[in-house]
C-alpha positions in Angstrom: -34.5 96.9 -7.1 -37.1 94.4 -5.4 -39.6 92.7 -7.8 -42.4 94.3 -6.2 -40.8 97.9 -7.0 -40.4 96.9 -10.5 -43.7 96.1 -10.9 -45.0 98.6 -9.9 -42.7 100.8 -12.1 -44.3 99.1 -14.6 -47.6 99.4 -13.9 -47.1 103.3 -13.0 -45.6 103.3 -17.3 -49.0 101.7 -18.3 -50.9 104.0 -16.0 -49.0 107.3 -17.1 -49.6 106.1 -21.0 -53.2 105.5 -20.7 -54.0 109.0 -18.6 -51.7 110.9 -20.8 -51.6 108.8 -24.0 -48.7 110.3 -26.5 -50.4 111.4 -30.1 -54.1 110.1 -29.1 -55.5 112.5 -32.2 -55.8 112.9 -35.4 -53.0 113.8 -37.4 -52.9 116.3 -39.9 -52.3 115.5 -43.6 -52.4 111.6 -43.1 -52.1 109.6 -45.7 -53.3 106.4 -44.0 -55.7 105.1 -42.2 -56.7 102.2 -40.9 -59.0 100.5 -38.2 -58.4 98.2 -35.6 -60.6 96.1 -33.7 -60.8 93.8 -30.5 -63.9 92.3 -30.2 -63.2 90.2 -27.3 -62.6 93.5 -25.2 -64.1 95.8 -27.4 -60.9 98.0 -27.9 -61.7 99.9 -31.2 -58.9 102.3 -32.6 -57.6 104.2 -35.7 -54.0 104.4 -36.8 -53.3 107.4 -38.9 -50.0 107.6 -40.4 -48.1 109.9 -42.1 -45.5 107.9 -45.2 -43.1 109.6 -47.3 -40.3 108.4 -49.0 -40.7 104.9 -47.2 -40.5 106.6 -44.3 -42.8 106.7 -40.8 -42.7 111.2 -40.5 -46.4 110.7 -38.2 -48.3 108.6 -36.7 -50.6 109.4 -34.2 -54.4 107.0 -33.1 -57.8 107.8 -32.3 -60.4 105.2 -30.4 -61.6 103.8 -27.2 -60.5 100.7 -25.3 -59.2 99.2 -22.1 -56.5 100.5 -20.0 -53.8 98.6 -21.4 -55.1 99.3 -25.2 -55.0 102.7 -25.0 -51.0 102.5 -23.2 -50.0 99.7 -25.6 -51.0 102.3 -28.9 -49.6 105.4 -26.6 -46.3 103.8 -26.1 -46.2 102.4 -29.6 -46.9 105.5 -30.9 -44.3 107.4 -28.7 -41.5 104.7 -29.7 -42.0 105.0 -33.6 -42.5 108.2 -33.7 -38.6 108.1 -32.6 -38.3 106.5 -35.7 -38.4 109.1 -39.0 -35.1 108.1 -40.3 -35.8 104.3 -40.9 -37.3 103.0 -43.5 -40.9 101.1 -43.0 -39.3 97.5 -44.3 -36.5 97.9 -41.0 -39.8 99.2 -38.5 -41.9 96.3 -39.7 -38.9 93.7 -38.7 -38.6 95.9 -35.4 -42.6 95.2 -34.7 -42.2 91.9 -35.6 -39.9 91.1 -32.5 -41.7 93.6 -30.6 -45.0 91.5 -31.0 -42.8 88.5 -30.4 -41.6 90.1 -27.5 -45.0 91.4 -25.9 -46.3 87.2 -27.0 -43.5 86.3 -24.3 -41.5 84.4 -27.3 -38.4 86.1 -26.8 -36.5 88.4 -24.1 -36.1 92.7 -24.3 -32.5 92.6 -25.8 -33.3 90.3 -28.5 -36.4 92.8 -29.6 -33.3 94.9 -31.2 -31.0 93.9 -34.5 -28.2 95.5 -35.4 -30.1 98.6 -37.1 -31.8 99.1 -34.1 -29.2 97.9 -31.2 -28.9 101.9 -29.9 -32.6 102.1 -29.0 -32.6 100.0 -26.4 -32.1 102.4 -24.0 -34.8 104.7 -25.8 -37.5 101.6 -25.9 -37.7 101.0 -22.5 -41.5 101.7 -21.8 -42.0 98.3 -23.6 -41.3 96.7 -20.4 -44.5 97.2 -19.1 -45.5 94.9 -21.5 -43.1 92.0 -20.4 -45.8 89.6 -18.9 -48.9 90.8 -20.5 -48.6 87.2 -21.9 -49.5 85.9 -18.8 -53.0 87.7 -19.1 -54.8 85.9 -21.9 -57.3 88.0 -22.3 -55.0 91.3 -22.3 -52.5 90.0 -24.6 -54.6 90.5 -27.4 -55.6 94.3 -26.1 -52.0 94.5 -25.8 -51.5 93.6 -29.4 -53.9 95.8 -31.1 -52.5 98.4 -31.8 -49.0 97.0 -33.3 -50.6 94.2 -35.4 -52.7 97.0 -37.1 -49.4 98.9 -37.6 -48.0 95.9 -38.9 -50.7 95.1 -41.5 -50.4 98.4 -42.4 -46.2 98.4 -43.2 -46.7 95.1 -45.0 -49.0 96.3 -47.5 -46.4 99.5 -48.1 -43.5 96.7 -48.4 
């Protein structure tokens, strides 16, 4: 596939996940909240989650940002939702190369250990995110929403 097609499968990801954003809501019997904010762009949001038994069963968000805020929470929220049988300590490490990964630190097959090494198939919609890095000012609207999901899974760890 040329470059120029791939980048704009890409781009056509981020599109479809900011028109049609997966979970954008409130959830119902949430047990967390919590807020995110980007004041540089002035991407607000909400993560709502649903934790039981150290385990992600819903997450959904709420809020109003730029383009690639509102597709970087979508896809987020689409890929953990995948996610109910792990436990919140395993998700947190998988966000952790995920952020290191949307930073430009490290490539798409190193994102996965060996818990998560089947999803890589499944995760694929993070490549949209591959040189958001480049973009200084959209990294951090690109982060948003998985450093508040972080924050959140280290407090529960």
């Amino acid at each position: 596939m040329e470059l120029d097609n791939i980048n704009s499968l890409y781009n056509d990801i981020l599109i479809e996940h900011y028109q049609r954003p997966f979970n954008k809501k409130i959830i119902e019997n949430y047990n967390i909240k919590q807020e995110g904010i980007n004041p540089s762009c002035g991407d607000e949001l909400e993560l709502y989650l649903k934790i039981n038994n150290q385990k992600v069963e819903d997450l959904s968000f709420q809020g109003k940002g730029c383009s690639v805020s509102i597709a970087s929470a979508s896809i987020m929220c689409y890929l953990i939702s995948t996610l109910k049988e792990y436990n919140i300590k395993d998700i947190k490490d998988l966000i952790d190369n995920i952020i290191d990964y949307i930073k430009g630190k490290i490539e798409y097959e190193n994102i996965f250990n060996e818990n998560f090494r089947e999803l890589k198939q499944e995760f694929q919609d993070l490549l949209a995110l591959k040189d958001i890095y480049k973009i200084p000012v959209r990294l951090k609207c690109a982060l948003l929403s998985w450093i508040t999901l972080k924050e959140i899974l280290e407090e529960l760890t």
